[in-house]
N, C-alpha and C positions, 0 to 999 in steps of 0.2 A: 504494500500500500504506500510506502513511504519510500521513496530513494534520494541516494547522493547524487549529485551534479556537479562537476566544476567547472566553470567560469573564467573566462579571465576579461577585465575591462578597465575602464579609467575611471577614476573616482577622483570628486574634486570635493576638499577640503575649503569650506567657506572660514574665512577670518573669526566670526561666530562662533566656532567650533576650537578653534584655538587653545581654549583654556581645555579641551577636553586632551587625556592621553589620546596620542596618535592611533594606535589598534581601539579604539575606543570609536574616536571618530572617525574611524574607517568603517568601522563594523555598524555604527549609526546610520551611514551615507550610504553602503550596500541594502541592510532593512529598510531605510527609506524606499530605495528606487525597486527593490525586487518583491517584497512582503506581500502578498496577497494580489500577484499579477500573472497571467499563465503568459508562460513562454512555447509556444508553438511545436507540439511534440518533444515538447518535455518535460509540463503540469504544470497545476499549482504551486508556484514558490509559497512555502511557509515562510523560511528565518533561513539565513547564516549559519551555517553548522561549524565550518572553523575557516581562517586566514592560513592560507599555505606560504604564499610567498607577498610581499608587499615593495616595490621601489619604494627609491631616496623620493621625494617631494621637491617637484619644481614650480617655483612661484609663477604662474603667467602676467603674462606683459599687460598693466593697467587694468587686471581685473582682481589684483590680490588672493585670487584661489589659488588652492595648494593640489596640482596636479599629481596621482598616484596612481602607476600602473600596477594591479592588483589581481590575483587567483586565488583563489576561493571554494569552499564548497555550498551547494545548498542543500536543504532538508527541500526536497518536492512531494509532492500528493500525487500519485499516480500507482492507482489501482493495475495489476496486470492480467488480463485473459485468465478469468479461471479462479481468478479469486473471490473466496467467500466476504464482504462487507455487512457491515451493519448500520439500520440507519434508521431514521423515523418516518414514516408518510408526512407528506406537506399538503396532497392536494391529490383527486382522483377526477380521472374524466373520462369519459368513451375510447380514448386512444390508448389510456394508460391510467397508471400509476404513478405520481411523482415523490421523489424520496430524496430525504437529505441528512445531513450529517450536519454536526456542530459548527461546521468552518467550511461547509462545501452542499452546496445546494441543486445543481447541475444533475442527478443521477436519475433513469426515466425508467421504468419496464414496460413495454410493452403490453397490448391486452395476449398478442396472440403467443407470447411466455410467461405466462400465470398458467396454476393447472386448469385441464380442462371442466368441462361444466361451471367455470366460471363467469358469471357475470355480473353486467354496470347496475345496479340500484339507481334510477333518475333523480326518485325522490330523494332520498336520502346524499345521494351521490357517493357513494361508496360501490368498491367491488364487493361481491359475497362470491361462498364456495360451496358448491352443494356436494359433498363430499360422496351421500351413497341417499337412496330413496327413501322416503320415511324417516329421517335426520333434518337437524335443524341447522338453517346455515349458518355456516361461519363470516365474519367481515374484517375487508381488510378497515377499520376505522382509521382515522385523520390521527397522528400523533403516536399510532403503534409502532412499537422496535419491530423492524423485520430483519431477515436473512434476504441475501441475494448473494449470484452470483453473476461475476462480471464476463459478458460477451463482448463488448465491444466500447470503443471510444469514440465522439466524433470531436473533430478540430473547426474552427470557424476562423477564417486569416480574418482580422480586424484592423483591414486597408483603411487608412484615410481617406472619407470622402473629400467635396468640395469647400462643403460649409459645416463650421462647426456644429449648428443646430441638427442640420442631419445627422452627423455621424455619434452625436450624443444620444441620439433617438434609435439609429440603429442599431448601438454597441450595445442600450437599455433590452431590444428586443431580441438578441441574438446574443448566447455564450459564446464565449471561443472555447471553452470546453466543456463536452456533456461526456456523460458516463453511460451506456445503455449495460441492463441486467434483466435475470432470468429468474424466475421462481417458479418454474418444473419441477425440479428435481427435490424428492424427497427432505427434506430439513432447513426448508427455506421457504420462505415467507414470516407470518406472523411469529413472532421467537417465544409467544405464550402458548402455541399452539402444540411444539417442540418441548418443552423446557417443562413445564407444568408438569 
């Protein structure tokens, strides 16, 4: 679920920053700029996991930042093919399931990977699961831990439009990265369902 990354990039030390230890304000100016922003086939950056190597600091010409060519590792979010997650429902609709995690909200199942005989509740809007005839059904409700397992990722490039108002509007409508998962397979789905 979790992987290393290394990096290497320029970090510019503000005058600001100054008073802070140098790997301090390095390590500040890295979580600044990566913390909670997907980099394209290679997840959600969490944090800074350590400084490998840091250059000497060169002042630039009339801007008083303190230029620092820096590698690095990061902690990323990226689930692999196949692995079991755990998450809560967020929301249910005719398409799916939608599921999320404390830090990560992006993860979808599908209607047509949920077990079969299951279906959408309009009114209620929830899924249920009719398990066998003459039973009562089960629901996936808003807010339950589930089991899944991970089939697949999608990427979204989050190219520059022309105007900023669109591309604020579009980036709001569109992740650059979703998670899609399955709940077929025997031990996944609701984890009260399992676990009880």
């Amino acid at each position: 679920m979790f992987i290393l990354t290394k990096i290497s990039d320029l970090v510019q030390v503000t005058p600001g920053d100054f008073e802070k230890k140098s790997r301090q304000a390095i390590e500040d100016n890295i979580n600044a700029k990566y913390s909670n922003r997907v980099i394209q086939k290679i997840g959600l950056c969490i944090c800074m996991y350590d400084l490998i190597w840091a250059s000497e600091g060169l002042i630039g010409h009339g801007t008083g930042l303190v230029n620092i060519n820096v590698e690095f590792r990061l902690l990323v979010f990226r689930p692999f093919k196949g692995e079991t997650i755990v998450g809560k429902i967020s929301s249910a609709t005719p398409e799916g399931i939608h599921i999320r995690t404390d830090f990560f909200e992006e993860i979808f199942v599908h209607f047509k990977e949920l077990p079969e005989s299951t279906e959408f509740d309009h009114n209620q809007k929830v899924w249920t699961w009719n398990m066998e005839e003459g039973e009562d059904r089960i629901f996936y409700d808003k807010n339950e831990m589930v089991r899944l397992q991970v089939i697949d990722e999608v990427w979204h490039d989050q190219a520059p439009d022309s105007t900023a108002d669109d591309a604020a509007e579009k980036a709001k409508k569109i992740s650059p990265y979703n998670v899609r998962g399955t709940m077929m397979k025997e031990g996944l789905g609701v984890c009260l369902w399992w676990d009880g």
